[in-house]
N, C-alpha and C positions, 0 to 999 in steps of 0.2 A: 665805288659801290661796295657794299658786303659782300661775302664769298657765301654763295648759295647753299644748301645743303644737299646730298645724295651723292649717287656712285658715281666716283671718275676713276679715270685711269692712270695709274702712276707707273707702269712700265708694260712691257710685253713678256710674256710667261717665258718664250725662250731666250729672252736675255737676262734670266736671274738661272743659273746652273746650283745645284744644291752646295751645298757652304759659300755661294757670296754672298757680302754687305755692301750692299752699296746707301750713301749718304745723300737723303733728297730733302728737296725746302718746299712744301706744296702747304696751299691754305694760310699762307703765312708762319709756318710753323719747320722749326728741323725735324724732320721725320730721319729712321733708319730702316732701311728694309733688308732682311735676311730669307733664303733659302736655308730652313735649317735639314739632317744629315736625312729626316722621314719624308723629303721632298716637299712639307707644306711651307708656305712662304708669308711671312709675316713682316708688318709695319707697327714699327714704335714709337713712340718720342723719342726723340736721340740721345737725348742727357739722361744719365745714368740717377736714378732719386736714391743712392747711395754717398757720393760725394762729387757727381754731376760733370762725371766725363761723360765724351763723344759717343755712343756706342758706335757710330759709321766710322770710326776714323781707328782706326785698331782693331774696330773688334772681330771678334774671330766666331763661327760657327762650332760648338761641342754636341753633339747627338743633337736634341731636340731643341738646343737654345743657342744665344747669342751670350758670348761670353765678353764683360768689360774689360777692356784693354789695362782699366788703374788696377782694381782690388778682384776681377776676374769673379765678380757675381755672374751671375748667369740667369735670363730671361726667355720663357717659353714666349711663342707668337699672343698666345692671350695676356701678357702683362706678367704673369706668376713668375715670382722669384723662384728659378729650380734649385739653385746651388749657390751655396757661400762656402768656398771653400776652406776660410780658416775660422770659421763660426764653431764655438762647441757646443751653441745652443741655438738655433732656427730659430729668429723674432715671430712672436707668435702672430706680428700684424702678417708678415708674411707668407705664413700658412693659409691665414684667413681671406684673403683681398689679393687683388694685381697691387704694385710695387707701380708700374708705370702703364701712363696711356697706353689700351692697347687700340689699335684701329680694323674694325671688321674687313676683312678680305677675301674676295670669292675669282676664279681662275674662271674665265669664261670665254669664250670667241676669240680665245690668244693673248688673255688681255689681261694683266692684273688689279683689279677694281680694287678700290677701297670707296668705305661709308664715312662720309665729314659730313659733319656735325658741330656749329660753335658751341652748343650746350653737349656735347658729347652724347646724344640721346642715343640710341639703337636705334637699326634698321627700318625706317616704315614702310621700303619697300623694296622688291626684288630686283636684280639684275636679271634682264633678256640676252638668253645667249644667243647665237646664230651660227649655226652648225659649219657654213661653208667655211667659216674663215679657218675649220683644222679638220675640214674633209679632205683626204687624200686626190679625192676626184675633181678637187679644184685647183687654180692653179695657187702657189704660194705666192704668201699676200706679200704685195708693193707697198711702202712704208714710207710716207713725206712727212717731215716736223717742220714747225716753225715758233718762233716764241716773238709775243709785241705785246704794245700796251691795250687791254681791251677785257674783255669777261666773258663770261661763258652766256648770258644775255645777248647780249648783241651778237655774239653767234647766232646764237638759235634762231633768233628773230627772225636772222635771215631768210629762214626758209620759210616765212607766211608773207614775206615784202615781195609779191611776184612781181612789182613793176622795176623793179632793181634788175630783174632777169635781160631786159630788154637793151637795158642801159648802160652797164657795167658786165652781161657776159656774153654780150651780139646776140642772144635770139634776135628772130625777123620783127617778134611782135611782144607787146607784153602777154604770157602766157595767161591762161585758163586755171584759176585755183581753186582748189577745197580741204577744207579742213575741222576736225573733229577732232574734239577731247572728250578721255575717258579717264577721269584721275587724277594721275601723276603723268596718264601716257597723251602725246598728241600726234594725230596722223595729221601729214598732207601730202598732197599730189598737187603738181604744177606740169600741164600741157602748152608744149607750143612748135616752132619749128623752128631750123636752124639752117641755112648754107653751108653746105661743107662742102669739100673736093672729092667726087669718088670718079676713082677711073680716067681724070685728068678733064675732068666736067662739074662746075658747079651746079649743085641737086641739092634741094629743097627735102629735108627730114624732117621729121616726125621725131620730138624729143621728150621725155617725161621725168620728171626727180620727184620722186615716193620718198619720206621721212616718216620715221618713230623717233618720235622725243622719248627716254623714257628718265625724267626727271629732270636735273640739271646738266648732269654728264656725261649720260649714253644718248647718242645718237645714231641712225643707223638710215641709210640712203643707199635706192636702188635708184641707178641711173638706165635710162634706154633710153637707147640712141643706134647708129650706125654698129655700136656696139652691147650688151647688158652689163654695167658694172655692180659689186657689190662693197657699200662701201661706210667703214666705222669712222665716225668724226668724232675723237676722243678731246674734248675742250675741258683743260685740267688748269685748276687757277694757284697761278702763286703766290700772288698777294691779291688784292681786292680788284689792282685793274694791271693785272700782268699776269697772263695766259700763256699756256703751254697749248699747242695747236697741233695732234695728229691727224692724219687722214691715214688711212689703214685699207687698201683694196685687195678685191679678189675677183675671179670669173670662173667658169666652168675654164677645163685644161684645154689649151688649142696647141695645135704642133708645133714644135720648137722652130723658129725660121719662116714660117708662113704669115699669109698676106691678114690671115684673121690676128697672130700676133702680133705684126704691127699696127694696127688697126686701134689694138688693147693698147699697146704703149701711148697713141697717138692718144684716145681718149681722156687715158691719165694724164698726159702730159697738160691737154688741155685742160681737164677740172683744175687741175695746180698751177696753171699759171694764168697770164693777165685774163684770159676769156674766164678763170675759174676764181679761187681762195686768193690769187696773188692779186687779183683787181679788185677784193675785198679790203683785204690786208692794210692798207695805206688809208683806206675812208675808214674803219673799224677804229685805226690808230690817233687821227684826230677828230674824229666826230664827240662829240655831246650828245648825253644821254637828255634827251625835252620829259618833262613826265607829262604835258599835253599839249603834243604835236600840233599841226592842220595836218589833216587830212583831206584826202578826195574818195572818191567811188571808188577808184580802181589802186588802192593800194594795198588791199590784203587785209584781211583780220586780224591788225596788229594789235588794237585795242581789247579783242579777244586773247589774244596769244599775251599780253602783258598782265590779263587780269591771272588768268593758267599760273604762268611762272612766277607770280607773286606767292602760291602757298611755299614755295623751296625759301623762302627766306624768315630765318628764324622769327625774329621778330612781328612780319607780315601773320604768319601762320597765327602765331600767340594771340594776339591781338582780335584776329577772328574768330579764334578757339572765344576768347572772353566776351567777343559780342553775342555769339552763338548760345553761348551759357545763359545769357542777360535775357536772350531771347526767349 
């Protein structure tokens, strides 16, 4: 499939410290991302549009730029050439324009966003922050990757297929669904119940998963259950069908040691494995994308939710822009 367009996540704010580079391949592309010396953090194209060295593989942080490892030009996070150092005359394209892709980035929920785009357009729309994930009063966030073959579609999807719930993560029953779109953004909520073990007795809960889509690659799910999670599903594409997969959690702070802490670990443990993402994981990996399923009653709004995430792809969008025009 194509690589959709809007905000994903290419790292976590505190694992870029001011002066590193580190060298990433997202979108099908070498990206470089730097922490320059004024704490702002920028992504480029890798290859230097001077004589098309690595900028990840060498390069060094100087005040406000990334400095190339060959001829040691120097690029601010918006693209602009700062510095040529053996230059006695500044190319005037250089004054004028960015030198190299620069890719929009905004620091939100812990989270370093960037905007892709295959026509490189600007922003059409804003990133959702969520305060808890760097509120002191919460607890610091739990942090699971995974990478397979799949897209950031058939992620999402998931959360409008409620009869999967039943099937692949033990509810008792297929849950209760609804859901609404507004834009770019799409809510849902999915009710149902689940057997768990409390107190050395299986008890029948009450369980619910609330999502915001908000485009292709912010995601954002509140679990309740036994426990309340709060939780980022950062699905970042690196080629067209090979995905980078974070789950990102957090809760209100519970006391170190205590039976509500285990509770929280047990929770996460389970959204991440077989009951959770890991029972996904393997059918995401070989499944086929049908563009017209069968369907029944009871499978969720999928055929809504396909029509939604069809505007994030470039081409889709275009195409409507010119019927709409015609019209």
């Amino acid at each position: 499939m194509s690589i959709p367009f809007g905000w994903y996540g290419v790292s976590y704010s505190s694992e870029l410290e001011i002066g590193d580079v580190r060298d990433l391949h997202y979108f099908g592309r070498d990206l470089v991302l730097f922490r320059n010396e004024e704490g702002e953090a920028g992504l480029l194209d890798a290859y230097c549009p001077h004589l098309g060295a690595h900028l990840g593989k060498g390069g060094k942080v100087e005040g406000d730029s990334i400095r190339c490892p060959f001829h040691a030009w120097q690029f601010r996070p918006d693209g602009y050439c700062s510095k040529i150092p053996y230059a006695k005359a500044f190319p005037p394209r250089a004054k004028r324009e960015p030198l190299t892709q620069a890719y929009p980035v905004v620091e939100s929920s812990g989270v370093i966003w960037t905007w892709y785009h295959p026509d490189n357009v600007e922003p059409l729309f804003e990133v959702i922050d969520y305060p808890e994930f760097t509120d002191p009063a919460w607890a610091k966030p739990t942090r699971r990757e995974w990478r397979f073959a799949s897209n950031p579609q058939e992620i999402a999807e998931n959360g409008v297929d409620v009869a999967h719930f039943a099937y692949v993560h033990a509810m008792d029953a297929v849950p209760e669904g609804e859901t609404s779109y507004d834009g770019v953004k799409r809510r849902s909520i999915a009710r149902g119940h689940r057997t768990v073990p409390v107190d050395g007795e299986m008890k029948q809960m009450p369980y619910s998963v609330e999502t915001v889509q908000n485009g292709a690659g912010q995601k954002y799910t509140k679990l309740k259950g036994l426990v309340d999670l709060s939780l980022l599903v950062i699905a970042t594409p690196i080629e067209g069908d090979d995905v980078e997969l974070r789950f990102c959690f957090t809760h209100p702070a519970v006391e170190s040691g205590s039976m509500q802490e285990m509770a929280v670990k047990m929770a996460i443990e389970h959204t991440c494995g077989q009951q959770g993402v890991e029972g996904d994981i393997p059918i995401w990996e070989s499944k086929i994308h049908l563009a017209q399923p069968y369907l029944c009653d009871g499978d969720g709004p999928i055929l809504r939710f396909r029509k939604y995430f069809e505007q994030f792809y470039a081409a889709t969008a275009e195409k409507s822009a010119l019927v709409e025009a015609a019209e």
